[in-house]
C-alpha positions, 0 to 999 in steps of 0.5 A, a space after each residue: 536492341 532488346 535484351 535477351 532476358 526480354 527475348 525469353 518471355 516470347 515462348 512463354 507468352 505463346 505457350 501461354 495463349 495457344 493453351 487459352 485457345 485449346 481451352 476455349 475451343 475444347 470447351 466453349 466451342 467455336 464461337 470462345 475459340 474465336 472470342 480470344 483470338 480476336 481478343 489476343 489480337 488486341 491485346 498484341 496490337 495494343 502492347 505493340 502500340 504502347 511500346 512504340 513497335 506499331 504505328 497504329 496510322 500504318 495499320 488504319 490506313 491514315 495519311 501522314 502529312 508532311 
């Protein structure tokens, strides 16, 4: 179970990457806009995966063997 100092952050980060995304479409355009969705997307799939949260063989397709 996660701590609910952790469980704060989440608003934070989201207020956070939705202003990085207003910024980039505002003043870069579509293609900027697009450059940090794709990239912020990443970046969660990868903390996700770092933390143990995501099992990156699920998201690929990989077969388990047992």
């Amino acid at each position: 179970m996660k701590g609910m100092d952790e469980l704060r952050w989440w608003p934070v980060v989201g207020l956070a990457f939705g202003t990085a995304l207003g910024f980039a479409g505002a003043f870069g355009g579509v293609g900027a806009f697009l450059i940090v969705l794709v990239l912020g997307v990443v970046g969660l799939l990868t903390g996700r995966a770092i933390m143990g949260d995501l099992d990156l063989r699920e998201l690929i397709g990989g077969r388990r063997h047992s």
